[in-house]
N, CA and C of each residue as an Amber inpcrd file, in Angstrom:
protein
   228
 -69.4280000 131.4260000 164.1790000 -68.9060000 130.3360000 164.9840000
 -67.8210000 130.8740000 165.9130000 -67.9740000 130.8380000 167.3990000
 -67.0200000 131.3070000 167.9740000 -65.4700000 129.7440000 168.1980000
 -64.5640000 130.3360000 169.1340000 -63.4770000 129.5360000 169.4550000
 -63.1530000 129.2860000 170.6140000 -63.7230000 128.5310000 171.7770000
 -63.3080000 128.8350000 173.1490000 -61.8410000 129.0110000 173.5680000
 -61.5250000 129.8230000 174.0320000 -59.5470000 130.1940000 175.3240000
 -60.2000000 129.0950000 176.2300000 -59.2160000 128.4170000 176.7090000
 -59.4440000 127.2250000 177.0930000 -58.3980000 128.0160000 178.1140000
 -57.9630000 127.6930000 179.8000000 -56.9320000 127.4220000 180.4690000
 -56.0880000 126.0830000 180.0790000 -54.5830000 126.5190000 179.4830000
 -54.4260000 124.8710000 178.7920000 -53.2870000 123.9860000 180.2580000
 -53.0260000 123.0360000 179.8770000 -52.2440000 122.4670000 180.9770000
 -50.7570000 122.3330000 180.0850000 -49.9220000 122.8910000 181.1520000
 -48.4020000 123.5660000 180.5520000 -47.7610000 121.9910000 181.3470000
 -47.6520000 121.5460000 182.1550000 -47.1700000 120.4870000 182.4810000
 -47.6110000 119.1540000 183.1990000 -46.9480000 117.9170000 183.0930000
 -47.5870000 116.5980000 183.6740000 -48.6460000 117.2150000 184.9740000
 -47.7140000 117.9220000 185.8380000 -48.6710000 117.6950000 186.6500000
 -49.7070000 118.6810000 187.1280000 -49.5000000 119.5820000 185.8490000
 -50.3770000 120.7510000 186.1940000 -52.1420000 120.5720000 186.5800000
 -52.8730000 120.7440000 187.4790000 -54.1230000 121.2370000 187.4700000
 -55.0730000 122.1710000 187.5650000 -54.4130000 123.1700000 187.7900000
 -54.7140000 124.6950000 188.1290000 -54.2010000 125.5680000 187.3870000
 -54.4730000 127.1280000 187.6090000 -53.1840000 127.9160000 186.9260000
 -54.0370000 129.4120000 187.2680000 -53.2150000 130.3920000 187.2540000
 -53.7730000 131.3520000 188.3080000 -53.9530000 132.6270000 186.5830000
 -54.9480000 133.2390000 186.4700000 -55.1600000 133.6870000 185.3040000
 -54.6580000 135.1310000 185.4850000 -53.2440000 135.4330000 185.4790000
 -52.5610000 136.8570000 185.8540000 -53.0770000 137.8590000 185.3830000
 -53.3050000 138.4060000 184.2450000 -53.5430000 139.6870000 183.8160000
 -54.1220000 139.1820000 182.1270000 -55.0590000 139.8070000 181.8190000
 -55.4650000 139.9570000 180.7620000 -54.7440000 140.6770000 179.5610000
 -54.2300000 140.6600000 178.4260000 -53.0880000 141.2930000 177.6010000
 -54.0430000 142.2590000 176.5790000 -55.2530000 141.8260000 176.5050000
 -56.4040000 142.3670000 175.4320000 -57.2900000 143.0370000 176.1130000
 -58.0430000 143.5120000 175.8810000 -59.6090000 144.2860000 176.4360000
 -60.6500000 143.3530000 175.8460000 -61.5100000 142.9370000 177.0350000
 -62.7540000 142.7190000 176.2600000 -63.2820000 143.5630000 175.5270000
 -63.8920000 143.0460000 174.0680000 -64.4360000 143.5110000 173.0470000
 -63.1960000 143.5320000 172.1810000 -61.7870000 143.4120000 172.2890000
 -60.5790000 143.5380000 171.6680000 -60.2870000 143.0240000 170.5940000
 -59.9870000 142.9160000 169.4020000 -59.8320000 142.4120000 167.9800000
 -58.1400000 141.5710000 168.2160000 -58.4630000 140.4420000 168.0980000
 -57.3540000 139.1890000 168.1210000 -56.7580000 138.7290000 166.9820000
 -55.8810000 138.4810000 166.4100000 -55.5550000 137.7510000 165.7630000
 -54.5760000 136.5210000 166.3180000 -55.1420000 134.8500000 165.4260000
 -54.0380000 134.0590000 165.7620000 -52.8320000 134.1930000 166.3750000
 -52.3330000 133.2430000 167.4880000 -51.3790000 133.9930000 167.5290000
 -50.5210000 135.0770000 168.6480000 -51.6330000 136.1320000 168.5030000
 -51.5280000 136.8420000 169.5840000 -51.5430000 136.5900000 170.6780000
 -50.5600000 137.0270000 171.7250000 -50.7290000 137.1900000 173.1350000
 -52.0470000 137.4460000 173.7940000 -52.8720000 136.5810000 174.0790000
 -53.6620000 137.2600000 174.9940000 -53.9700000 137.6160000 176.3970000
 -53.3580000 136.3470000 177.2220000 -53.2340000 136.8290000 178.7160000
 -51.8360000 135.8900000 179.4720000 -51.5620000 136.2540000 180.5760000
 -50.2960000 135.9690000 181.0650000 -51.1760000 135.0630000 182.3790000
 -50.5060000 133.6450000 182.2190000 -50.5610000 132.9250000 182.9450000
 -49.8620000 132.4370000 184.4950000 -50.2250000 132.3540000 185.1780000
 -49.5330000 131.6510000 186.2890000 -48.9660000 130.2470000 186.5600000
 -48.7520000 129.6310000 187.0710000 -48.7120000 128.4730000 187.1460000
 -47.1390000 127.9650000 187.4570000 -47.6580000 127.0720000 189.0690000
 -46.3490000 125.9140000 189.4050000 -45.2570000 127.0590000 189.2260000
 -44.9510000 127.8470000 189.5970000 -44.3540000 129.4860000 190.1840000
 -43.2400000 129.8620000 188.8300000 -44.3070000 129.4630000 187.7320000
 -43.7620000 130.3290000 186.7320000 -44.8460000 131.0690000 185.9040000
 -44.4810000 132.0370000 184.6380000 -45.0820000 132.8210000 184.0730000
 -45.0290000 131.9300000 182.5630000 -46.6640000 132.1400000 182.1070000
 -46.3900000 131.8240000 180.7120000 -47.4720000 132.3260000 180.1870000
 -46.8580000 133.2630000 178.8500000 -47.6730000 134.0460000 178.1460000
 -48.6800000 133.0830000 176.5430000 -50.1140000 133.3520000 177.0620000
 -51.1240000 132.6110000 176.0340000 -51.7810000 132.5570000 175.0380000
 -51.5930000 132.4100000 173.5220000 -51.3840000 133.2660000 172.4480000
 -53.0510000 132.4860000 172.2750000 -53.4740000 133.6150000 171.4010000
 -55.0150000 133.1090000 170.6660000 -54.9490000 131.8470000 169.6960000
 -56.1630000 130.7960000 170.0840000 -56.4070000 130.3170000 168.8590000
 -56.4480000 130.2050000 167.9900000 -57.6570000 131.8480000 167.3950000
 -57.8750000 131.7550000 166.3600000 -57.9000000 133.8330000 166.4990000
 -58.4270000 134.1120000 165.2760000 -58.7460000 135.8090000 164.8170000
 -60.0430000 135.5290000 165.3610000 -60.3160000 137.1850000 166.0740000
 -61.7620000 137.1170000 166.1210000 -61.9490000 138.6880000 167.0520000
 -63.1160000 138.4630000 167.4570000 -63.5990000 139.8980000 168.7810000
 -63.1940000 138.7290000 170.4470000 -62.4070000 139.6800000 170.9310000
 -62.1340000 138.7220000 172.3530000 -63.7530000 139.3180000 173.2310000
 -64.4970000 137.6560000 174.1220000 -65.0440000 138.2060000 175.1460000
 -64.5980000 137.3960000 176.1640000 -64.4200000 138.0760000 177.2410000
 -63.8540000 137.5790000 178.2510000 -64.6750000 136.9230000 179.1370000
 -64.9110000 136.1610000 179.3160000 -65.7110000 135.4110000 180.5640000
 -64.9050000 135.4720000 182.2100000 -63.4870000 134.7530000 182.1500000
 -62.9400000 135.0360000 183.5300000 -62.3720000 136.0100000 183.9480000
 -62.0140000 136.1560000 185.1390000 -61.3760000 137.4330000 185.8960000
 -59.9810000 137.0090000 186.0130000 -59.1660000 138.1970000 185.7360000
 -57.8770000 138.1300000 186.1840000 -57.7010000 137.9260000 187.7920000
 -56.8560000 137.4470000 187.9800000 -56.4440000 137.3050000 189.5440000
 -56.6070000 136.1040000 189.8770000 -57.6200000 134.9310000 189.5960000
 -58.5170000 134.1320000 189.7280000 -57.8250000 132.8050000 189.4570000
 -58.0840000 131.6250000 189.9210000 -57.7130000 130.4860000 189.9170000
 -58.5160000 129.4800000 189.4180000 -57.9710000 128.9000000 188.4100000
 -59.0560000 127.9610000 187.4020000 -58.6890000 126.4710000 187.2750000
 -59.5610000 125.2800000 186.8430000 -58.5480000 124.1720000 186.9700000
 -58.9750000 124.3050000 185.5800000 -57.8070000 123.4730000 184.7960000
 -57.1790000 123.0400000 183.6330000 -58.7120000 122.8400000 182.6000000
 -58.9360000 123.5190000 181.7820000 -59.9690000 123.3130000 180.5770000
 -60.9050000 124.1950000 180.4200000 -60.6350000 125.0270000 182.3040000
 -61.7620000 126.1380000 182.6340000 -62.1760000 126.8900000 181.2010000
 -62.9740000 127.3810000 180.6550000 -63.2360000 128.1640000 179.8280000
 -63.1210000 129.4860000 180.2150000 -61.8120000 130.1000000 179.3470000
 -61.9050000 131.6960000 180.4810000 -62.0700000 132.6860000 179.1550000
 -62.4110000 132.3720000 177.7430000 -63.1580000 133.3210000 177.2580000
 -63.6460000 132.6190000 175.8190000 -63.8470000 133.7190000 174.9580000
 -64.9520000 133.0370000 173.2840000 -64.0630000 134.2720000 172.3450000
 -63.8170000 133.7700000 171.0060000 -63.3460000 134.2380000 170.1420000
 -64.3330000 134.3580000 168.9340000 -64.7050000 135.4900000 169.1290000
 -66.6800000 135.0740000 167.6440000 -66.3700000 135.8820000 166.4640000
């Protein structure tokens, strides 16, 4: 059973959020918890800890601009 990384919404009026840098490697071993990528958003930084333990696969690209729920990876 995997866990989707969701882009989450950090404030009222957030809808977007710019997906800065990836903190893991795809294929990368996660645990809860962990940092996994550094967020953008409304011109601050916020770092996005895992769901759950698992193998990270990454679906989105760093650099990239997502709205709020985007699915930007799977935790299996």
């Amino acid at each position: 059973m995997s866990t989707q990384v969701l882009l989450p919404k950090l404030g009222f009026s957030m809808n977007e959020g710019t997906l800065a840098e990836w903190l893991v490697a795809d294929g990368g071993q996660v645990e809860e918890g962990q940092v996994l990528y550094a967020l953008e958003s409304d011109k601050s930084m916020q770092e996005i800890e895992a769901p759950a333990s698992g193998t990270l696969k990454i679906i989105a690209q760093a650099g990239e601009t997502y709205e709020v729920g985007t699915v930007l990876a799977e935790i299996i």
